[in-house]
Backbone as CSV, one residue per row, in Angstrom:
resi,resn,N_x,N_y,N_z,CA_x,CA_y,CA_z,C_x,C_y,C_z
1,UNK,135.930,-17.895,-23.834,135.851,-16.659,-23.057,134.664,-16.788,-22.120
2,UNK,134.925,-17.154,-20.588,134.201,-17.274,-20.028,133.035,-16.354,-19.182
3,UNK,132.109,-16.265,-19.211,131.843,-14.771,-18.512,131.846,-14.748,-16.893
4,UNK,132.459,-15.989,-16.502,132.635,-15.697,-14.715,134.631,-15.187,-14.466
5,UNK,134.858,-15.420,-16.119,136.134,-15.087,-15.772,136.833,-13.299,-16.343
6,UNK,135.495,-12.877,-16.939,135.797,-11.551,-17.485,134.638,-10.766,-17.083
7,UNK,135.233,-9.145,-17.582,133.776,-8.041,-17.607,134.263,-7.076,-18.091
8,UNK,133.295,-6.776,-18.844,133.701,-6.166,-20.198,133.138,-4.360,-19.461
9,UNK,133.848,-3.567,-20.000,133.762,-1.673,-19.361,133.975,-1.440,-20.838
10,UNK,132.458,-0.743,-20.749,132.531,0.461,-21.908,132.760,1.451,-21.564
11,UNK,133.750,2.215,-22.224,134.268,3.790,-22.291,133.295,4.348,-22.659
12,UNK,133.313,5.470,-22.639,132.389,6.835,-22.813,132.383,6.936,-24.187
13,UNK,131.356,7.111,-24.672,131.229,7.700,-26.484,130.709,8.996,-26.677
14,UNK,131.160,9.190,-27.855,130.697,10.723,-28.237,129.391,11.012,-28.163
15,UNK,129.196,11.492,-27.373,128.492,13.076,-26.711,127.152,12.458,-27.784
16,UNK,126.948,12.464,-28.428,125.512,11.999,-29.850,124.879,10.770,-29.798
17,UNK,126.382,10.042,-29.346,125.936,8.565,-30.505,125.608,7.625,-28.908
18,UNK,124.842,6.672,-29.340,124.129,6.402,-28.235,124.991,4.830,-27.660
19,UNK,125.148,4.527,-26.520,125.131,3.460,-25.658,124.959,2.298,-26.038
20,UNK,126.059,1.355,-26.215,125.565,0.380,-26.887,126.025,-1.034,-25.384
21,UNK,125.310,-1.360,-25.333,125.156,-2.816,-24.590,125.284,-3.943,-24.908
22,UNK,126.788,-4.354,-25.513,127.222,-5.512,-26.330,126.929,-6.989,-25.547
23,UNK,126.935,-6.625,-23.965,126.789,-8.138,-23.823,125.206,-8.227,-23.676
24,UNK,124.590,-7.637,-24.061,123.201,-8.064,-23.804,122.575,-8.124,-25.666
25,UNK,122.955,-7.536,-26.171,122.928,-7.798,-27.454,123.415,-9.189,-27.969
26,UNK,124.774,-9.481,-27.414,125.277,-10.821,-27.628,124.033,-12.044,-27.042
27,UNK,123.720,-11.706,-25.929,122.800,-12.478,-24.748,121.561,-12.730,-25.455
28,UNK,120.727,-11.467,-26.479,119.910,-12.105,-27.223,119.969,-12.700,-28.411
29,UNK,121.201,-13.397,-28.885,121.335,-14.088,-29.978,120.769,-15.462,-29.486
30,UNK,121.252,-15.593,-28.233,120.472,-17.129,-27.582,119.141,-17.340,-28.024
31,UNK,118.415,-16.684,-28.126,117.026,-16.802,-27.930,116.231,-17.395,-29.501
32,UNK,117.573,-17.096,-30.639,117.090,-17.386,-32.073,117.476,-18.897,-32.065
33,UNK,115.737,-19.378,-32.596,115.537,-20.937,-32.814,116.699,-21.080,-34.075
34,UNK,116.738,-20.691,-34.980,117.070,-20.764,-36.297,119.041,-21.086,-35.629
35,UNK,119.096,-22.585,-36.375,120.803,-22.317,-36.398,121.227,-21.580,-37.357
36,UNK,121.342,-21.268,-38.387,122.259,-20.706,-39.081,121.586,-19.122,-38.725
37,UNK,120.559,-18.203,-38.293,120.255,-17.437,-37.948,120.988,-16.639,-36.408
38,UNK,120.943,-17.892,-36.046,121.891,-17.524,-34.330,123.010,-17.317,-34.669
39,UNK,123.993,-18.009,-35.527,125.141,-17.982,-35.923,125.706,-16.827,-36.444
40,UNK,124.654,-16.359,-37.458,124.917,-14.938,-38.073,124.749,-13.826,-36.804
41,UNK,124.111,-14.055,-36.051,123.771,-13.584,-34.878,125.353,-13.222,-33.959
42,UNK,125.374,-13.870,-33.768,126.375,-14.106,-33.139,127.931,-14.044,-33.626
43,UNK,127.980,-13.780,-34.849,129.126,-13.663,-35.553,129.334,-11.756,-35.818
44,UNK,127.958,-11.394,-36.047,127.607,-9.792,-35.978,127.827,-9.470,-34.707
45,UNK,127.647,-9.579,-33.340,127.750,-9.410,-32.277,129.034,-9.349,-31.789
46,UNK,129.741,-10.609,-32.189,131.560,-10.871,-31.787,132.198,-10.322,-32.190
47,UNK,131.777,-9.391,-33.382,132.764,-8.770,-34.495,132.446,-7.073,-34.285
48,UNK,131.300,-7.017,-33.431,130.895,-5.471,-33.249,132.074,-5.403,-31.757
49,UNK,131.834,-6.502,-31.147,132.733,-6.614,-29.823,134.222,-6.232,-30.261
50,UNK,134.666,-7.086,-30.735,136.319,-6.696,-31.351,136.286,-5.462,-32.351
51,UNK,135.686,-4.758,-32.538,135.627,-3.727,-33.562,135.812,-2.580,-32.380
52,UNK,134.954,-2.470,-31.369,135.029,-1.730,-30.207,136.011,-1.439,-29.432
53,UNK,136.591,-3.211,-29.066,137.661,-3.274,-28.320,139.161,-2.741,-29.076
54,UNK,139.084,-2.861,-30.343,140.347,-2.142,-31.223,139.767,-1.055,-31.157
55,UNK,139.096,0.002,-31.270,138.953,1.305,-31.256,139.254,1.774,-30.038
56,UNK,138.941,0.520,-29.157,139.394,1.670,-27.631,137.643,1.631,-26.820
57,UNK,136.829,1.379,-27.308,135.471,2.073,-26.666,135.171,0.869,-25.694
58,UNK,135.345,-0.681,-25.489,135.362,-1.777,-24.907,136.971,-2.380,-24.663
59,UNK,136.814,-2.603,-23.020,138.479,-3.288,-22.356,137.670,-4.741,-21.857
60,UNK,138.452,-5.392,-22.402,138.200,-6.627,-21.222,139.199,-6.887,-20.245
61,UNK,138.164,-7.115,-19.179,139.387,-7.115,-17.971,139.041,-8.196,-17.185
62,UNK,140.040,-9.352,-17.074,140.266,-10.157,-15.932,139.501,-10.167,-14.546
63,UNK,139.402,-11.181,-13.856,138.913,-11.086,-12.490,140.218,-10.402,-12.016
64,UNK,141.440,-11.089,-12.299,142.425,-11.607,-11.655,143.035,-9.937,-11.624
65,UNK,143.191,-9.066,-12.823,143.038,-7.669,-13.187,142.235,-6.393,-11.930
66,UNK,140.855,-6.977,-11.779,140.013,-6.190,-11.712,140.704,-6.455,-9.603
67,UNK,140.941,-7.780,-9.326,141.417,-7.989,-7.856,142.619,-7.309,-7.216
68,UNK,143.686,-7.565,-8.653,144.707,-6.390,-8.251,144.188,-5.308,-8.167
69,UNK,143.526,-4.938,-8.906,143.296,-3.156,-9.137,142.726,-3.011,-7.682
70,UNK,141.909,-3.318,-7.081,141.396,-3.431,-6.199,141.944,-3.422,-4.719
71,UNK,142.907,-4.110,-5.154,144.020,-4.285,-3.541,144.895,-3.078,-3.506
72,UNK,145.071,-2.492,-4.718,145.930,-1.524,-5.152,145.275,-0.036,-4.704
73,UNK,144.159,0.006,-4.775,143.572,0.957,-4.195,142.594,0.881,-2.859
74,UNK,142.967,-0.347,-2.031,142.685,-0.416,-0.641,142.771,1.096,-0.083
75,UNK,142.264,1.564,1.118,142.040,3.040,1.552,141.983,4.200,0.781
76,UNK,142.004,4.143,-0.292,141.437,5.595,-1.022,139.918,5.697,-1.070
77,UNK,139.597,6.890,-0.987,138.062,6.757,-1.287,137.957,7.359,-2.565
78,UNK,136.912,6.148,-3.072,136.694,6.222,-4.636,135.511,6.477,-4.557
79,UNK,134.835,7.162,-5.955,133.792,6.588,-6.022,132.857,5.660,-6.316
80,UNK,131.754,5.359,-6.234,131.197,3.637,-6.704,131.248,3.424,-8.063
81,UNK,132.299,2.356,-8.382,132.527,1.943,-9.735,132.183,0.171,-9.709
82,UNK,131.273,0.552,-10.845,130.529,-1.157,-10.884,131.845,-2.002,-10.919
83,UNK,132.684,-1.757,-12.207,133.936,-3.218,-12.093,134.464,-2.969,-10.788
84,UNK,134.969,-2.396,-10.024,135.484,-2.933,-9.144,134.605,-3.240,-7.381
85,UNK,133.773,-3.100,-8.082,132.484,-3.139,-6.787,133.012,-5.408,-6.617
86,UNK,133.248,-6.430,-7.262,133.324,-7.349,-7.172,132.009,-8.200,-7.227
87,UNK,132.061,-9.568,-7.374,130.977,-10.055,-7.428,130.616,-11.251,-6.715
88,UNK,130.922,-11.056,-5.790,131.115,-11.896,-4.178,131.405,-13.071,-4.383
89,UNK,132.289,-13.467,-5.272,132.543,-14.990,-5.584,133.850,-15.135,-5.201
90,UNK,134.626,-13.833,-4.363,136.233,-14.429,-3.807,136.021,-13.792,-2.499
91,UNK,136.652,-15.295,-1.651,136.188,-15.070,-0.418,136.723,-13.489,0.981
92,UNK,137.757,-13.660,-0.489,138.561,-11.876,0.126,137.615,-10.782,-0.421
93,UNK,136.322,-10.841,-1.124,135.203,-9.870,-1.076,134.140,-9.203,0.071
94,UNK,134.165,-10.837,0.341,133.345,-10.491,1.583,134.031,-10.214,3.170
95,UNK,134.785,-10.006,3.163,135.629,-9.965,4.351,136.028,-8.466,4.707
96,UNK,135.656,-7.722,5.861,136.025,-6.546,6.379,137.222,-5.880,6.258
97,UNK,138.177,-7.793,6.351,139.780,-7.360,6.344,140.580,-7.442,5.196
98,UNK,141.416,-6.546,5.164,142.475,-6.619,4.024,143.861,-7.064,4.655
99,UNK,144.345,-8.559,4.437,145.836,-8.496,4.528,146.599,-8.925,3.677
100,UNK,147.995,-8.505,3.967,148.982,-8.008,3.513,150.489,-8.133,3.537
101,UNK,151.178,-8.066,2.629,152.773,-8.156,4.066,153.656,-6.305,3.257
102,UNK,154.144,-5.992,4.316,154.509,-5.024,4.195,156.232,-5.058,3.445
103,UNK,156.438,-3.741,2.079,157.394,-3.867,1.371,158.604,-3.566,1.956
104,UNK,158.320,-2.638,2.772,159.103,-1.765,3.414,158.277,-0.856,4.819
105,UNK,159.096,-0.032,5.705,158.860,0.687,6.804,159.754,1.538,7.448
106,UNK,159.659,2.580,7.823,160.567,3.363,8.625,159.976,3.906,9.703
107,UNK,160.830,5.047,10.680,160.261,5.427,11.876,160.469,7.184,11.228
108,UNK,159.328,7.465,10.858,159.539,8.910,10.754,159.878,10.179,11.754
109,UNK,159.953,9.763,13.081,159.995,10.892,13.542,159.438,10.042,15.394
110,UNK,159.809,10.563,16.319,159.689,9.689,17.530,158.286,8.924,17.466
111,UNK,157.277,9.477,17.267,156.182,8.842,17.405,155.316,8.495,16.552
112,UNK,155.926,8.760,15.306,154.993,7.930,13.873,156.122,6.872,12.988
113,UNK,155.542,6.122,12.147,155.796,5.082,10.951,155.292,5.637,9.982
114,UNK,155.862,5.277,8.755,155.912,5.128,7.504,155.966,3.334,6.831
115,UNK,154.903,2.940,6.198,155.209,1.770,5.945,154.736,1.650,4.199
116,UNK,155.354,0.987,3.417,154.469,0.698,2.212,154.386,-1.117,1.997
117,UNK,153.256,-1.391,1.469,152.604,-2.658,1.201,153.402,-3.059,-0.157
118,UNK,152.778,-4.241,-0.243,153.374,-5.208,-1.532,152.758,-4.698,-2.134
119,UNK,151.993,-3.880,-2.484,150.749,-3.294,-3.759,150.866,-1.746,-3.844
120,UNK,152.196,-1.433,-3.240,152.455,0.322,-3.113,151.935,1.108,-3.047
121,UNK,151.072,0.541,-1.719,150.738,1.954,-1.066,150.993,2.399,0.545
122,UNK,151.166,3.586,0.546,152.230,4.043,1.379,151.111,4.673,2.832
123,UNK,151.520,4.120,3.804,150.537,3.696,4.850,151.528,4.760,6.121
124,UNK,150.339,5.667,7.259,151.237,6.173,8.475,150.442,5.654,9.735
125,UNK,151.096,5.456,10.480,150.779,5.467,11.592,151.208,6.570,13.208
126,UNK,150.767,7.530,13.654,150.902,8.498,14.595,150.916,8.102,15.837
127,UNK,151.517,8.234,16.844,151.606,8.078,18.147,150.758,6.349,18.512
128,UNK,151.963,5.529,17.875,151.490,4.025,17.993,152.042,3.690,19.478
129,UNK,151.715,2.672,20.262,152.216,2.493,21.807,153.595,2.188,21.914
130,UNK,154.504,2.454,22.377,155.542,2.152,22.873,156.187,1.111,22.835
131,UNK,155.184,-0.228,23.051,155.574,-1.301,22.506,154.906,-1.565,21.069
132,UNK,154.798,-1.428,20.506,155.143,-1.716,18.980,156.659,-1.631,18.743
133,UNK,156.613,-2.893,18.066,157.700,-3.628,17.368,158.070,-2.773,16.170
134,UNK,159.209,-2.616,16.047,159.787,-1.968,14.527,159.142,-2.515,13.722
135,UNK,158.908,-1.940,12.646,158.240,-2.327,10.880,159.307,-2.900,10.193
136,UNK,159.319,-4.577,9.875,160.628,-4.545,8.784,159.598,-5.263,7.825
137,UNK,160.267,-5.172,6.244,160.208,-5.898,4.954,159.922,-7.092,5.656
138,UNK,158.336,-7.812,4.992,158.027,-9.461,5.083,156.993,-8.994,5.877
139,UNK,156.843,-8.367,6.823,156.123,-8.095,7.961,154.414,-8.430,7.367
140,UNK,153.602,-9.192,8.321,152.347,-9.326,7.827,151.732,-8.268,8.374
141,UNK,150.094,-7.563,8.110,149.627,-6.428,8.246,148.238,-7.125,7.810
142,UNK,147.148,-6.627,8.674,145.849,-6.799,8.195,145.761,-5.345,8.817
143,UNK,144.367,-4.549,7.765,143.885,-3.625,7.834,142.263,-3.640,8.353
144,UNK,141.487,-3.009,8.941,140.088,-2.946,9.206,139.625,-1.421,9.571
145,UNK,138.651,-1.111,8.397,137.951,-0.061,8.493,137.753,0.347,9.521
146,UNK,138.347,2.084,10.205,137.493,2.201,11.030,136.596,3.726,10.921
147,UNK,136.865,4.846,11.570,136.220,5.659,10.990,137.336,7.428,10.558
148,UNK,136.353,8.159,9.683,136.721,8.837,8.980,137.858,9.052,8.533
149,UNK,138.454,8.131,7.393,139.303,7.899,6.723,140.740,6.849,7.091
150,UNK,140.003,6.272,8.886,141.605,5.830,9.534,141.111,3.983,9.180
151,UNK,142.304,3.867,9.565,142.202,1.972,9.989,142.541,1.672,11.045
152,UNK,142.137,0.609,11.684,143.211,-0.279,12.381,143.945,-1.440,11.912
153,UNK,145.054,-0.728,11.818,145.995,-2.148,11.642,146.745,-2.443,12.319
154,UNK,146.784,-3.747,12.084,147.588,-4.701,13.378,148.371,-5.560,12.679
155,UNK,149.782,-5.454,12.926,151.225,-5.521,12.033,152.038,-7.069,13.040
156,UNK,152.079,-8.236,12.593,152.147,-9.580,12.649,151.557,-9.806,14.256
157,UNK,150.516,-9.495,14.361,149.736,-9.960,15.691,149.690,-9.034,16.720
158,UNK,150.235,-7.794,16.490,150.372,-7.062,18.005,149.621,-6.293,17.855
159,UNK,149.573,-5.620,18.872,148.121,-4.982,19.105,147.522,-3.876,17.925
160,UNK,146.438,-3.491,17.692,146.104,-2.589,16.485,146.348,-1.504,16.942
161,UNK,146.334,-0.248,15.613,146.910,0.476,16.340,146.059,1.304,14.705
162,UNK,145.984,2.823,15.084,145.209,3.584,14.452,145.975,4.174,13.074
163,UNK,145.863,4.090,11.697,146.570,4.933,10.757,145.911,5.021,9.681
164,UNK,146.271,5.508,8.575,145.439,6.131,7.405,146.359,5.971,6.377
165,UNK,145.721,5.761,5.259,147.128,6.039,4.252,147.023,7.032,3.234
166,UNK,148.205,7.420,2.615,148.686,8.637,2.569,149.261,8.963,1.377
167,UNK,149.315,7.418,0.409,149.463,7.659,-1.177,149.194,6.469,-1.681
């Protein structure tokens, strides 16, 4: 169990009982010279871990987990949550842009789209230019922040164009 490949989220405990910090507890078993002392160490530690994680109070979750979750909630505003804050070791962390290929698309109405992503979420776009190309299934899509709550996205190379999403 590697720790560049997991991260462990403690749930909330009752209201009394206090905060427990398993991987740093685990982290100071290192420090005991004594082998058979570290061992016990460390066997108390692994077993408080799985005792947690069957009760429910500790999840371990995947990078691979924590990346979906992540793509999955592209444009919502969340608030700052450490697991999915990332830990700049995938190069789609550091990058402004999110792309994509789109699941589906329609024309809602003369001058807006409806589109949803491979990760279902359901994206509009309002009075896009004239030339924009219909939205079909496959379609690639990169997204880029822009301001109060919109994007620009620009749907297999043509020009960007202003929208927000909407579930």
């Amino acid at each position: 169990m590697g720790a560049a490949g997991i991260a462990c989220l403690a749930t909330s405990l009752p209201a009394l009982a206090q905060e427990v910090d398993y991987l740093a507890e685990l982290k100071a078993c290192r420090s005991i010279a004594d082998e058979a002392a570290r061992l016990a160490c460390y066997d108390a530690k692994v077993g408080a871990i799985v005792t947690a994680s069957d009760e429910g109070d500790v999840k371990v979750v995947s990078r691979d987990e924590v990346r979906r979750t992540r793509r999955q909630l592209f444009g919502i505003s969340m608030p700052d949550i450490a697991i999915l804050k990332g830990d700049g070791k995938d190069d789609e962390e550091l990058s402004d842009l999110f792309e994509t290929t789109i699941a589906s698309g329609r024309q809602t109405g003369p001058s807006s789209w409806r589109f949803t992503t491979a990760e279902g979420a359901v994206w509009e776009i309002n009075n896009p230019p004239r030339k924009l190309a219909p939205i079909s299934p496959g379609d690639k899509v990169v997204f880029k922040k822009a301001s109060l709550g919109y994007f620009f996205i620009r749907i297999n190379g043509q020009i960007g164009v202003k929208g927000r999403r909407v579930q």
